[in-house]
C-alpha positions as CSV (number, residue, x, y, z in Angstrom):
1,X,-42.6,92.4,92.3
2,X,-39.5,91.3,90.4
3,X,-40.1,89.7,87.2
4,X,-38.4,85.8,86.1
5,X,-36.7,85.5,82.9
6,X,-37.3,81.5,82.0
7,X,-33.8,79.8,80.6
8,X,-33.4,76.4,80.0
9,X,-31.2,75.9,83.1
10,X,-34.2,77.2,85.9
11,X,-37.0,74.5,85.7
12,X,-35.8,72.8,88.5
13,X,-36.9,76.0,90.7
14,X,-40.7,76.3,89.0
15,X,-41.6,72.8,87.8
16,X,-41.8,69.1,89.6
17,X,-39.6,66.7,88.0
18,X,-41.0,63.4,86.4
19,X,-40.3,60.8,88.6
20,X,-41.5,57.3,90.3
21,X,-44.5,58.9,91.5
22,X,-45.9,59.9,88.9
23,X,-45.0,56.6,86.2
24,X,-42.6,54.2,85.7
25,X,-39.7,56.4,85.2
26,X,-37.5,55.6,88.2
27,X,-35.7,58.9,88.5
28,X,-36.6,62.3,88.9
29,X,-35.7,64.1,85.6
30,X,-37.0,67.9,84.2
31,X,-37.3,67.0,80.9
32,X,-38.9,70.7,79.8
33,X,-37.6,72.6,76.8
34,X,-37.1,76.0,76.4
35,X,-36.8,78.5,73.3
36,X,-36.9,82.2,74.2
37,X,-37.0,84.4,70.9
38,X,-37.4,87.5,72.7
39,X,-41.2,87.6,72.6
40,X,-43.4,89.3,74.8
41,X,-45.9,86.2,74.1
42,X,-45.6,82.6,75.1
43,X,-46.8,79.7,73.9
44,X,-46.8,76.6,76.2
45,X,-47.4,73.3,75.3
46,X,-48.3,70.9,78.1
47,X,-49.0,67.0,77.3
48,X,-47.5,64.0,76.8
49,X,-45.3,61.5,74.3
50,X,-46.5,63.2,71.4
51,X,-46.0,67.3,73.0
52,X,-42.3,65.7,74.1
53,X,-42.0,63.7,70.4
54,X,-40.9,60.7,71.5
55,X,-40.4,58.5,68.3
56,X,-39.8,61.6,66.2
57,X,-36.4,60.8,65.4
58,X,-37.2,56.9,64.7
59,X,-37.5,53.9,67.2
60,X,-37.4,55.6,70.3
61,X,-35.3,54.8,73.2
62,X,-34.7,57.5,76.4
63,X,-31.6,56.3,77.4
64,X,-30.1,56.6,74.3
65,X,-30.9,59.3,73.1
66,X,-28.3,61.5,71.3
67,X,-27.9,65.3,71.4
68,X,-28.2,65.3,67.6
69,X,-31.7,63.6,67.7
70,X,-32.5,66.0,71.2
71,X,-32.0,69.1,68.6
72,X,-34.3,67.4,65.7
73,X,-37.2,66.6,68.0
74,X,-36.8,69.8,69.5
75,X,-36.4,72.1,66.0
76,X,-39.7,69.7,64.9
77,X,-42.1,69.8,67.5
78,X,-45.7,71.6,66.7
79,X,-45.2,73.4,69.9
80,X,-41.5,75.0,68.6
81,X,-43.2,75.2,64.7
82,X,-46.2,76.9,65.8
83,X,-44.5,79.2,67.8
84,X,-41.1,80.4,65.5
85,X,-43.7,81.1,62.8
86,X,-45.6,83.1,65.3
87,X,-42.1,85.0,66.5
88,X,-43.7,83.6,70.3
89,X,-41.1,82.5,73.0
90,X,-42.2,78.7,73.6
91,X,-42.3,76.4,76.8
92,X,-42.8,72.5,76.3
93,X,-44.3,70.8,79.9
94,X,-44.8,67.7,78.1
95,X,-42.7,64.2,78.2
96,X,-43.6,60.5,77.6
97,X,-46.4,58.2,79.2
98,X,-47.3,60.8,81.5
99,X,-51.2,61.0,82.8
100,X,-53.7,63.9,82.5
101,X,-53.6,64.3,86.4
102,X,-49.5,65.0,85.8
103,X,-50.7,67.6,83.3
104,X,-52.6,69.3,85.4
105,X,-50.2,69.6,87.9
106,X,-48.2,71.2,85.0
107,X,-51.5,73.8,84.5
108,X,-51.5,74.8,88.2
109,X,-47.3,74.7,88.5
110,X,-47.6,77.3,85.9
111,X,-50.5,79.5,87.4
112,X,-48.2,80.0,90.0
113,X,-45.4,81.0,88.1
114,X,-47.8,83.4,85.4
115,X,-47.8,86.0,87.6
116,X,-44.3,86.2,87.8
117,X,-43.2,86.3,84.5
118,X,-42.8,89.2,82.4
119,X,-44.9,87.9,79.3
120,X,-48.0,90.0,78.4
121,X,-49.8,87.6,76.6
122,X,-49.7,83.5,77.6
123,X,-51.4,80.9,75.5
124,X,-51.3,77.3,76.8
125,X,-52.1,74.3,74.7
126,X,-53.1,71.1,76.9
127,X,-53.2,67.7,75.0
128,X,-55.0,65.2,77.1
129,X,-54.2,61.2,76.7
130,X,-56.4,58.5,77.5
131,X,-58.7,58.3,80.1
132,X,-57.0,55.4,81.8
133,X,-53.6,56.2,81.9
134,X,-52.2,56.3,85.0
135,X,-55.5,55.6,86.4
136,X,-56.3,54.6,89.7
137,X,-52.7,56.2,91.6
138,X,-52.3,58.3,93.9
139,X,-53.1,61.1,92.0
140,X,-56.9,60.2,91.9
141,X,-57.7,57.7,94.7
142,X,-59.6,59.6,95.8
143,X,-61.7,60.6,92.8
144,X,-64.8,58.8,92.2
């Protein structure tokens, strides 16, 4: 089986965007991050505004957003800390106001993906929000 290398450029191909569908954001973006540091470990963080750092930089505002501030919240994230001290490539599936059922779509985009990648060791770190966000859409109508 032939093994993916991740880049930043390729999570159109493995991941759903964020998009209408899934909150209030009205277009379909893939707002991942990757950092490969040649690891044969990877850490993934999956989660929401504080796994994606908005506000890190200050007030925050996704429109405006500046490249400059995109590098800081990247360089500063636990996710990108945790895993340059640990030498571990690093994959961030988290952005703003997202729900937990969007996160678990993440965990089971990724199970599909796992056995493709060439990584010998994969740890995921899932940080849940609230119980209500994003409650009662499509995503869990039919969850009583």
């Amino acid at each position: 089986m032939k093994k993916i290398k991740l880049d930043q450029d390729n999570f159109k191909h493995f991941f759903s965007p964020v998009g209408p569908l899934h909150s209030h954001h009205e277009e379909h973006v893939w707002p991942y991050d990757y950092v490969d540091r040649g690891s044969d470990t990877l850490l993934v963080t999956i989660g929401d505004s504080w796994t994606w750092g908005s506000g890190i930089c200050g007030p925050f505002d996704a429109g405006n957003i500046t490249e400059e501030d995109d590098k800081f919240r990247v360089s500063n994230l636990y996710g990108n800390v945790i895993s340059k001290e640990k030498k571990w490539n690093w994959l961030n599936l988290g952005f703003y106001s997202m729900g937990n059922h969007w996160m678990v779509d993440k965990v089971f985009e990724l199970r599909g993906l796992v056995p493709h990648l060439h990584f010998k060791n994969i740890v995921v770190v899932c940080v849940m929000t609230g119980t209500a966000r994003w409650f009662n859409t499509w995503q869990d109508s039919l969850i009583e």
